[in-house]
C-alpha positions in Angstrom: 28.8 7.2 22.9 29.3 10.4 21.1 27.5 10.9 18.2 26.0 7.4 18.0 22.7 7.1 16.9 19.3 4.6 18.2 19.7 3.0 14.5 23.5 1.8 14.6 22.5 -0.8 17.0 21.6 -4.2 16.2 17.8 -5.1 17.0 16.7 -0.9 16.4 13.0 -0.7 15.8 13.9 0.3 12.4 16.4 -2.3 11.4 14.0 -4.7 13.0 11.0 -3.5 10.9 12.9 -3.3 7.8 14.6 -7.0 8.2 10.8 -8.6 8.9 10.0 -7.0 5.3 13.3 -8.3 3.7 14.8 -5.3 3.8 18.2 -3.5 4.3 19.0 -1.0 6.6 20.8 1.8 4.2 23.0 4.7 5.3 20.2 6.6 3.0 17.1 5.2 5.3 19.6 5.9 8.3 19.9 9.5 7.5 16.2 10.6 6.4 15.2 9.1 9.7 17.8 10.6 12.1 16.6 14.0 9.7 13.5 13.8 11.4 14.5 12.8 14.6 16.8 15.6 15.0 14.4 18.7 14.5 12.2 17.1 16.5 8.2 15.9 16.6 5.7 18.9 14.9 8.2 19.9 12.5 6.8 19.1 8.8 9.2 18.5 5.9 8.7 18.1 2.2 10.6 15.8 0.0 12.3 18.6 -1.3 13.0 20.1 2.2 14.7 16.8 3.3 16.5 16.4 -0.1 18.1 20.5 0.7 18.6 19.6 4.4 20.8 16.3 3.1 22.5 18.0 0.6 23.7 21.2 3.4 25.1 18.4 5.8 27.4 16.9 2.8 24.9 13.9 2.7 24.2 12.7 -1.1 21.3 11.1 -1.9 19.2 11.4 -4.8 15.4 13.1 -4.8 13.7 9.7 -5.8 15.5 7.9 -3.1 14.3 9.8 -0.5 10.3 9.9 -2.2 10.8 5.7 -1.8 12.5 6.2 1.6 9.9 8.9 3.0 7.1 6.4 1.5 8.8 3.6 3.7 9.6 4.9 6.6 5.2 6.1 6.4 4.1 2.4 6.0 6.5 1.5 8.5 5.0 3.9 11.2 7.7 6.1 11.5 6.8 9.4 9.7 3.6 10.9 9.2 2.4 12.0 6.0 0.4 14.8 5.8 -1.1 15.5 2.5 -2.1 19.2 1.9 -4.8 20.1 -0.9 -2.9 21.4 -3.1 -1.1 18.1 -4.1 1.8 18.9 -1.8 2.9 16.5 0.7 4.6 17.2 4.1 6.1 14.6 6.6 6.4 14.5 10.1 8.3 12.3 12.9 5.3 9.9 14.3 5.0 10.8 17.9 3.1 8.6 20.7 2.8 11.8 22.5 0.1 13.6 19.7 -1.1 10.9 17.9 -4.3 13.4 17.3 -3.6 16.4 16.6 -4.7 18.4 13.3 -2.6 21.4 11.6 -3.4 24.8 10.2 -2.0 25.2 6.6 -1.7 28.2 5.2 -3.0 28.2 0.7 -0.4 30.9 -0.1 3.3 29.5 1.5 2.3 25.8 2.8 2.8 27.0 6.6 1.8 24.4 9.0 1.1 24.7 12.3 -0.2 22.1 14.9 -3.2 22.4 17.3 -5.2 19.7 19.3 -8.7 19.4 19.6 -10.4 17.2 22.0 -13.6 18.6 20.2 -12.4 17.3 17.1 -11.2 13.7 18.7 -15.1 13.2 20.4 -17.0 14.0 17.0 -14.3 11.7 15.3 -14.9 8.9 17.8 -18.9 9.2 17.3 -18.6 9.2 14.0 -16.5 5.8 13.8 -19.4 4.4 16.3 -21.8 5.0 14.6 -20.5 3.8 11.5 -19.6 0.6 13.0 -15.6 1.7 12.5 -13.1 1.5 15.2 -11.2 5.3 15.4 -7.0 4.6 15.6 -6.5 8.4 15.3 -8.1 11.7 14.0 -6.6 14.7 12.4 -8.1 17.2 10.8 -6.2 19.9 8.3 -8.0 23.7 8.1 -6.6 25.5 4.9 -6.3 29.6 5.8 -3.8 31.7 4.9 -1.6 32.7 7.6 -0.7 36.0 8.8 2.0 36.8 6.3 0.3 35.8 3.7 -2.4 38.1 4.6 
């Protein structure tokens, strides 16, 4: 059906997460998700970003909604929060595909940019070992400053 989404079903993965917790599936939750879902896996968002992308498709919702919704939708699985030095936050769509995979971030302009590692997987999964932990996944963030920055 044109321009139907996953979540307008009944029994979606998010409306069935969100009714286990007690909670409602809202228009606002619908739309951050199908945000992300539309650009795509490896594309990193801020609040802010998602707030300006919202706001150009005629979609009103408030900034501290969507800080409580992009908090939800991380405990829930859904996003991926990746939390740069600086005290910024950026978010991703959780993807099966790369659940290890590390980014680049540049200091100057928050660039990110994705790479994978098995090097950096292995010395994770040693490390868990032999700490008696039990790795679920490994990222790793390098700061630089990218090349127009430079």
């Amino acid at each position: 059906m044109l321009g139907s989404s996953p979540y307008d079903r009944i029994g979606s993965p998010l409306e069935a997460g969100l009714h286990q917790e007690g909670r409602r599936l809202t228009p606002q939750r619908r739309k951050v998700l199908e945000l992300f879902e539309n650009i795509g896996s490896g594309m990193h968002l801020s609040a802010e970003d998602v707030h300006h992308q919202l706001l150009e498709a005629n979609t009103r919702v408030s900034l501290a909604t969507i800080y409580r919704t992009l908090r939800l939708l991380v405990e829930m699985g859904f996003l991926h929060e990746l939390e740069l030095s600086e005290g910024g936050h950026r978010f991703e769509l959780s993807s099966r595909d790369h659940p290890d995979h590390h980014h680049l971030v540049c200091v100057r302009c928050g660039r990110t940019e994705e790479f994978e590692s098995e090097n950096v997987v292995e010395a994770g999964r040693k490390a868990a070992e032999r700490n008696g932990f039990e790795l679920i996944e490994s990222t790793l963030n390098v700061r630089a400053v990218c090349p127009s920055c430079q």
